[in-house]
Every structure is written in C-alpha cells, then in structure tokens.
N, C-alpha and C positions, 0 to 999 in steps of 0.2 A: 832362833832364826836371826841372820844378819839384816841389818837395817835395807841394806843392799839388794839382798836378796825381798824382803818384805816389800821393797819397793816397788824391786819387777813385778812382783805377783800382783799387788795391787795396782799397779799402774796397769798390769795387760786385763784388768778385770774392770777398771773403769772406763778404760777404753774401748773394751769388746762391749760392754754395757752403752756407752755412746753410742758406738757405732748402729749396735739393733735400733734404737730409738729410732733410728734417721731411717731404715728398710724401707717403713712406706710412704715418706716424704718421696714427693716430685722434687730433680732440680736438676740443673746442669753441672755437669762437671761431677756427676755423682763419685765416681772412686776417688776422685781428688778430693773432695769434701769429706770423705769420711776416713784417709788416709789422713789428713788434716787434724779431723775432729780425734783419731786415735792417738794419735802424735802429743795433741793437745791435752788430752786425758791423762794421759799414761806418763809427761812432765809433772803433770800436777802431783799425781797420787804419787811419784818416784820422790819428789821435791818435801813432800809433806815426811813421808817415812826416814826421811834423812836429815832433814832438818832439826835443829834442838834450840828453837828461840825458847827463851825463858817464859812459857805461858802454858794454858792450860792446853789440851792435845786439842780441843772443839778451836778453839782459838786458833793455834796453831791452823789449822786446815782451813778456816776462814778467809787467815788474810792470804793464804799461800794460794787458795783457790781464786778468791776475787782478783791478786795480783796478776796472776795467770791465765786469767781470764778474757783480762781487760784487751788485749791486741788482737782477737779475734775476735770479739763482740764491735770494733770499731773496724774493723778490716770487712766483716760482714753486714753490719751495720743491724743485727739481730740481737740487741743487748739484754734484753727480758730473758729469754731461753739460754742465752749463753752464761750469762752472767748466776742465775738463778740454780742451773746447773752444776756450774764450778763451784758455786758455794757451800750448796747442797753435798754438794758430792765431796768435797772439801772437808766438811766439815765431819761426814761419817768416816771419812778415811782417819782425821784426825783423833777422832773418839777410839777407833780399832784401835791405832797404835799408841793410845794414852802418853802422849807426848806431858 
C-alpha cells in the first residue's frame, strides 16, 4: 500500500477515533471543535505515514505528534489531553507503519 494511501486511512481513523472521544463532552461550538479536532488528527497520522526522518517509526510519530499538537493545545489552552493524545496517538501510528 502507498504511503499516501496509508496515510488517508490512518489519518481518517485517528480522527474518527478523536472525534467519538469528544460525543459526550459539553461545549460550545461543538461541530466546529470536532471538525477541528478531525482536521487535527487526520494531519498528524497523514504527516507520520509520509514522513521518513532517519529514526525509529515510535520516534518518528512522537515528534510529528507533539509538533502537531502544539498550536491547538495553546489555541485551547487544554494542553494535558491534547498534547497526551497526539503523542499517544502519534506514537502507535508510528509503530504501524515502522518507519
């Protein structure tokens, strides 16, 4: 399978996975936040599959997640869940695709 292709797939599964999390939160502006929160995902896990820094694939999805992480954890000022998330989440994508 193409990196490309790997990427959509993971990235529309990390961000459908985001987005349920947020179901039974309260908040304002909910479609916008989780249009957001998709958008946000679905960069990461795109970004990780495609990428080829010289490192291990966990590594790899480490920094690609915390980098990617960082402008909406300061935009919402939620930085524990966001952050924790990306990395998290970051990090298994990396491991799939054994970078």
């Amino acid at each position: 399978m193409s990196a490309i292709l790997t990427g959509i797939i993971s990235g529309a599964a990390f961000g459908a996975f985001s987005v349920a999390t947020m179901i039974p939160l309260k908040m304002e502006e909910r479609k916008t936040a989780m249009v957001g929160a998709f958008a946000d995902r679905f960069a990461i896990a795109f970004v990780i599959c495609n990428s080829s820094l010289p490192v291990a694939g966990w590594l790899n999805g480490l920094i690609f997640g915390a980098l990617l992480s960082v402008p909406c954890a300061i935009i919402t000022k939620s930085w524990i869940p966001i952050m924790t998330f990306g990395i998290l989440g970051g990090i298994v994508i990396g491991v799939i695709v054994g970078h």
